[in-house]
C-alpha positions as semicolon CSV with decimal commas, in nm:
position;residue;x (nm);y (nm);z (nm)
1;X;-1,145;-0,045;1,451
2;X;-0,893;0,215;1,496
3;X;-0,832;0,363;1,823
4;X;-0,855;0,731;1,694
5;X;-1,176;0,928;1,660
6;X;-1,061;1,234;1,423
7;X;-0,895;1,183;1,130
8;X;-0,553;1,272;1,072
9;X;-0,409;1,540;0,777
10;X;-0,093;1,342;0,794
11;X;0,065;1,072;0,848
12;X;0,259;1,195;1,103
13;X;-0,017;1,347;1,266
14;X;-0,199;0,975;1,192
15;X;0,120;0,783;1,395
16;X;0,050;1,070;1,688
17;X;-0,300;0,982;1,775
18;X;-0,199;0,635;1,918
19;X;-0,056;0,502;2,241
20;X;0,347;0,581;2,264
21;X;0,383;0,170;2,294
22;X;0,175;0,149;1,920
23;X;0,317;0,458;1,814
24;X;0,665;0,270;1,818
25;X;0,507;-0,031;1,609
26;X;0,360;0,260;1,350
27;X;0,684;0,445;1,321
28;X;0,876;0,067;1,250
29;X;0,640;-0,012;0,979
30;X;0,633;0,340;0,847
31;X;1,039;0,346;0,805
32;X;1,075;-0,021;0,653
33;X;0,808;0,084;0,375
34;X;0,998;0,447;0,286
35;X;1,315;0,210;0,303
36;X;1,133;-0,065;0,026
37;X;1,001;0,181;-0,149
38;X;1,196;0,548;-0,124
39;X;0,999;0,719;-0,415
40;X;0,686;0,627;-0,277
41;X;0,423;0,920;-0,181
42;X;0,298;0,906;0,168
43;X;-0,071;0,951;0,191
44;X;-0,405;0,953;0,441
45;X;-0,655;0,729;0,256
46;X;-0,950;0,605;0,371
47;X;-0,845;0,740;0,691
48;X;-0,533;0,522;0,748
49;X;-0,166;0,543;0,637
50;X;-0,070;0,460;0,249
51;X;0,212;0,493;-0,019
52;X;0,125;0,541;-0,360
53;X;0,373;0,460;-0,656
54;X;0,227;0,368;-0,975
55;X;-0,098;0,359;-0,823
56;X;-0,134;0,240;-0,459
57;X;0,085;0,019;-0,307
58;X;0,029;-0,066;0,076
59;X;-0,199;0,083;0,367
60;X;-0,131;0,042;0,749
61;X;-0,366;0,103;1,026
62;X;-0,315;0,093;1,403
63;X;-0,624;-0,144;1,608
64;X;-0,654;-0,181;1,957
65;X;-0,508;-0,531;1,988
66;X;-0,327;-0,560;1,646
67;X;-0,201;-0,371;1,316
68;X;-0,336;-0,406;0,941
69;X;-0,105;-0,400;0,657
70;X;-0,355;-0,387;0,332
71;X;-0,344;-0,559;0,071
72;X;-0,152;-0,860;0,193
73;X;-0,093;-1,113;-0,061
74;X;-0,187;-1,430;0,083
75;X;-0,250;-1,595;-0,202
76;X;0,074;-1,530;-0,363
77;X;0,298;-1,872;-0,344
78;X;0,620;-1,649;-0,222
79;X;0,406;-1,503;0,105
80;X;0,119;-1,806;0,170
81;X;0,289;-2,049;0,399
82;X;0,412;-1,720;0,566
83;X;0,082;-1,533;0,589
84;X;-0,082;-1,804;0,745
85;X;0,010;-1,742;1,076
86;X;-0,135;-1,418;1,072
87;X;-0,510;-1,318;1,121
88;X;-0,643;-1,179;0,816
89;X;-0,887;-1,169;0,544
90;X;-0,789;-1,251;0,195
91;X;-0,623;-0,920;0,097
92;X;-0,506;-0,807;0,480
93;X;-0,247;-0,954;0,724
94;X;-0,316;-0,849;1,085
95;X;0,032;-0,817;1,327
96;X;-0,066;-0,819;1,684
97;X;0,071;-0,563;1,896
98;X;0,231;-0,775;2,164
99;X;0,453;-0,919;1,936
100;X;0,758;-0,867;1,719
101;X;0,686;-0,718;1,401
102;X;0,826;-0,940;1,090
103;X;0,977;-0,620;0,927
104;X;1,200;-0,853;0,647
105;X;0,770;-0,933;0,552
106;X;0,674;-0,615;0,539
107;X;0,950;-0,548;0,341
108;X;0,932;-0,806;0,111
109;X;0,558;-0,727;0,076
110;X;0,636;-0,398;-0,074
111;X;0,858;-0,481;-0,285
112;X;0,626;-0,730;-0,451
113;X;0,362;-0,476;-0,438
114;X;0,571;-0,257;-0,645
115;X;0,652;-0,530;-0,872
116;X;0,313;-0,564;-0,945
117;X;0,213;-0,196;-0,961
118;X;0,497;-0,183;-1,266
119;X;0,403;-0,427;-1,437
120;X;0,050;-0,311;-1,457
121;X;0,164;-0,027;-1,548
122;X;0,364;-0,171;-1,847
123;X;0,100;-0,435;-1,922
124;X;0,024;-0,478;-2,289
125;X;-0,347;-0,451;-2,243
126;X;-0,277;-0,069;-2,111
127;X;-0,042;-0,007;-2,355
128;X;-0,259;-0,081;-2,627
129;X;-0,524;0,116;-2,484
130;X;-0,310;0,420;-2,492
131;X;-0,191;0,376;-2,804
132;X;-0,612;0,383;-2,912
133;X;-0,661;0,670;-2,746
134;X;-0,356;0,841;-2,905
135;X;-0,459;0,717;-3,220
136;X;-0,840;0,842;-3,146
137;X;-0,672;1,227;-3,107
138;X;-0,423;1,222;-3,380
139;X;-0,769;1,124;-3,566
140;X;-0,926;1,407;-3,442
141;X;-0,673;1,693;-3,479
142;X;-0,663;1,578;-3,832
143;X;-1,025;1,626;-3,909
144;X;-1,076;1,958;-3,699
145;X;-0,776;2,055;-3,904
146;X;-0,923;1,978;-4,277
């Protein structure tokens, strides 16, 4: 679990409540995300650090011995022979705190995030469904009109 006990109205504020040594760690990951993905909103989520763009794109959280990047794609071919080296469930990649931080991952893990976030959001089976539901009011209006 996280080392903090209250939690944080920012992100910045989030980042503060750790050790300077973690804090360091927090603020690299932080600026290689806003660098991957500059339009991104920063939010507090669940308690822990997250971007947003085209619905949510990546969480980090600061541990005791380690840090979480959520949702980790280690089933994606690009990222699995990578990922394996790192603790981690099936959607989370766990970089320990006593060593390097593999920022080019991170990176690359947000880009494909936002890849997939866009093309979600362009998928045909939401498109359609918009295109019901503007169908569904024109509909409407017409009738409430007659």
């Amino acid at each position: 679990m996280s080392t903090r006990m209250t939690k944080a109205a920012s992100v910045d504020a989030y980042i503060r409540s750790f050790p300077p040594s973690t804090q360091t760690l927090l603020n690299q990951i932080r600026k290689t995300i806003r660098t991957a993905a500059p339009d991104a909103e920063e939010v507090i989520s669940y308690g822990i650090a997250g971007y947003k763009q085209n619905g949510m794109l990546i969480f980090f959280a600061g541990f005791a011995n380690h840090i979480g990047v959520y949702p980790a794609p280690r089933t994606a071919p690009l990222f699995k022979k990578e990922l394996e080296q790192y603790k981690g469930g099936k959607g989370t990649v766990q970089f320990p705190l006593n060593e390097p931080l593999p920022l080019d991952l991170i990176k690359r893990m947000v880009k494909y995030r936002l890849q997939q976030n866009e093309e979600k959001k362009l998928s045909p089976k939401k498109k359609a469904a918009t295109k019901k539901k503007t169908a569904i009011k024109k509909a409407a209006k017409k009738t409430v009109k007659k």
